[in-house]
N, C-alpha and C positions, 0 to 999 in steps of 0.2 A: 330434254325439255328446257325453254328456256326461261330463266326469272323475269317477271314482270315488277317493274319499280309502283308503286301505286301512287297515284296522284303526278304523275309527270308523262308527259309524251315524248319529249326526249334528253337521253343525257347524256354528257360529255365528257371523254377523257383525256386527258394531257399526262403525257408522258413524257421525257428526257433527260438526256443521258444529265449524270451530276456535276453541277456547274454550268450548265448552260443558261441557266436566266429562268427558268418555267418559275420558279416561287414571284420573282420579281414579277412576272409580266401577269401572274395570276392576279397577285396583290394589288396590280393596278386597274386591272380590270372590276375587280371587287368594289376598289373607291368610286369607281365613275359607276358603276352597277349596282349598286347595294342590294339585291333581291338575287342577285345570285352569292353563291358560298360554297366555298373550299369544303365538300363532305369532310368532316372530324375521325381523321381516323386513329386508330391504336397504336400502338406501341409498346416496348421493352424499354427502350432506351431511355437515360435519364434526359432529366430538362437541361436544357439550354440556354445560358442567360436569362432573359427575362419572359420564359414561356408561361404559358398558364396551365396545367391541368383541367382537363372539357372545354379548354380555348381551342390551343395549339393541338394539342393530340390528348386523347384518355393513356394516357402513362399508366401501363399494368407489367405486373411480372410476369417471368415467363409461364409461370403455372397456371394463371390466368389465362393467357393468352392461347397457350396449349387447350386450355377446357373448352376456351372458345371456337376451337379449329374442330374438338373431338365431337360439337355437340351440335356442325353445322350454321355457326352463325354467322360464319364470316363467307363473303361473296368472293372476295380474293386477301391473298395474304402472302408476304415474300420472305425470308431471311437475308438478311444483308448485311455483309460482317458481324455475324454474330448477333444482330439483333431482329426482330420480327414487328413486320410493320404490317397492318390492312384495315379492311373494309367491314363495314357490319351492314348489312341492311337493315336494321332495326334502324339504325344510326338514320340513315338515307333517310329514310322513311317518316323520321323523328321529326329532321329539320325540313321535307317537305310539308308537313303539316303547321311547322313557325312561317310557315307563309313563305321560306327559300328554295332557288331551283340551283339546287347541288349541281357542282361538277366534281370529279375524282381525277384528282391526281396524285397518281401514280405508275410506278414503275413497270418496264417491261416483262418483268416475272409476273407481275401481279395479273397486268393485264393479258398474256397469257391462259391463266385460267378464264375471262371472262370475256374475252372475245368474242364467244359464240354460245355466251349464256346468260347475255340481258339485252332485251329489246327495245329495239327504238335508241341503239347508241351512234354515237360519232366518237372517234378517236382524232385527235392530235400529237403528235410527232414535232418537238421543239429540238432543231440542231444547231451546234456550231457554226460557223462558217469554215474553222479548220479544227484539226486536231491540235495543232501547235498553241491554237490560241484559246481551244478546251483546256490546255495542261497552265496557260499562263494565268486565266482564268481560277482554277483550283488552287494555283498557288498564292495570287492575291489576296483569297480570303484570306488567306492566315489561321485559319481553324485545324489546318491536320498538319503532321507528320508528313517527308516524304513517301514513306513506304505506305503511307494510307493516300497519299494523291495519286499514288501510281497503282495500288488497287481500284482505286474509281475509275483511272481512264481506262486501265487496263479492262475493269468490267465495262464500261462505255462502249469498247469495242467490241467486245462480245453483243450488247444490245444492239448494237447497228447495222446485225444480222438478221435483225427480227423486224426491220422497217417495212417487209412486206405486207404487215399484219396491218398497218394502219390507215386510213384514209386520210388525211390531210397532214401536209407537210410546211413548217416554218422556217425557215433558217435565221437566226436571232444572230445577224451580221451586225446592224443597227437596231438599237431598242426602238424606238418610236416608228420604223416601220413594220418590227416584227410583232408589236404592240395593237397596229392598225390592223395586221392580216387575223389576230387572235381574235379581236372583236368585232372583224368580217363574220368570221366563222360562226359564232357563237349566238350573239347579237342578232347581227343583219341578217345573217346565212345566206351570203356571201361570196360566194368561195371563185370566182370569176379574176380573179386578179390572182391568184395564188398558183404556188407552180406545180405542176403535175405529180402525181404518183409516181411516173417512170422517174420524173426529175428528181423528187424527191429518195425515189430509193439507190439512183445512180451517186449522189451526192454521199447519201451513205457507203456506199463502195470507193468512193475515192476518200471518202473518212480513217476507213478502214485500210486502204490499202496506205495512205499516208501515216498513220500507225509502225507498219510495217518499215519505213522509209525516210521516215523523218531524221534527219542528222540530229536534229534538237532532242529528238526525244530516243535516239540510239545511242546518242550520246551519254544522257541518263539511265538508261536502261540498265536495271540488274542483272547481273550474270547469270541466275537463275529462272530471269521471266522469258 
């Protein structure tokens, strides 16, 4: 059976792999939309410079977090190095009633479980334009370790297997186009200048198969991965 969101007719999920730009092009679409909103989800993990707790994410421990899996409350939920991140529908529900129309972003584990247990959805799929320039990407932030940049792309890759699951496909080569196709989607509903599912999941395949192939990124590669 599937979950009904109450008080919304449809809702939207954005998904992609780590380092592609989804927070960025989320956050702008929020400034020029104000009535929509990044659903507030949970977390394990500690804050992060200047986040806020019930801003950025409800920061709980894992024990919390655990009660909240055991007792049902949460719509999706992933572990991700170590830490556990998701979804509450109370949550949803909360800030559809502050008069916001939630969108969920989140990952491909998450959305996994919910693909085919809440109605009235749209997915989004935000990628690269290369592998190479995902790894340059992750490394510019400056926030991780190697061997934690090359756990993200390396999980990247694995997500990239899962593009079947999704209906709309962005490739964030340029922001302010990639910008323009999100709030096609969402917005306008749109979706007439955007490029195919097949397109979309082919791109994926040579994501992945460049993974494989990259002298830049074989070059780096651990002896063990």
């Amino acid at each position: 059976m599937k979950t009904s969101i109450k008080g919304i007719d449809q809702i939207f999920i954005v998904s992609a792999p780590s380092g592609t730009g989804k927070t960025s092009l989320n956050k702008r679409l929020m400034e020029n939309h104000p009535e929509y909103k990044i659903a507030t989800s949970h977390t394990t993990r500690s804050k992060r410079g200047v986040e806020v707790d019930n801003v950025d994410f409800h920061f709980v421990h894992h024990k919390k977090f655990k009660k909240l899996i055991a007792d049902g409350e949460m719509i999706e939920w992933a572990n991700v190095f170590g830490e556990f991140y998701g979804t509450s529908k109370e949550m949803i529900e909360t800030e559809i009633k502050e008069g916001f129309k939630p969108i969920l972003e989140i990952d491909v584990q998450g959305y996994q479980q919910i693909k085919n247990s809440i109605e009235n959805q749209k997915s989004i799929f935000i990628l690269p334009p290369s592998i190479e320039d995902l790894w340059t990407r992750l490394e510019n932030r400056g926030t991780d370790s190697f061997d934690k940049r090359w756990r993200r792309i390396n999980t990247s890759k694995n997500e990239l297997k899962f593009s079947f699951l999704y209906d709309f496909f962005i490739i964030n080569d340029k922001f302010e186009s990639a910008y323009k196709s999100l709030e096609d989607i969402i917005i306008h509903n749109n979706t007439s200048k955007l490029i195919s599912k097949s397109q979309g999941t082919e791109h994926c395949e040579k994501l992945i198969s460049e993974f494989k192939n990259s002298e830049l990124l074989n070059s780096l590669r651990p002896k063990k991965s």
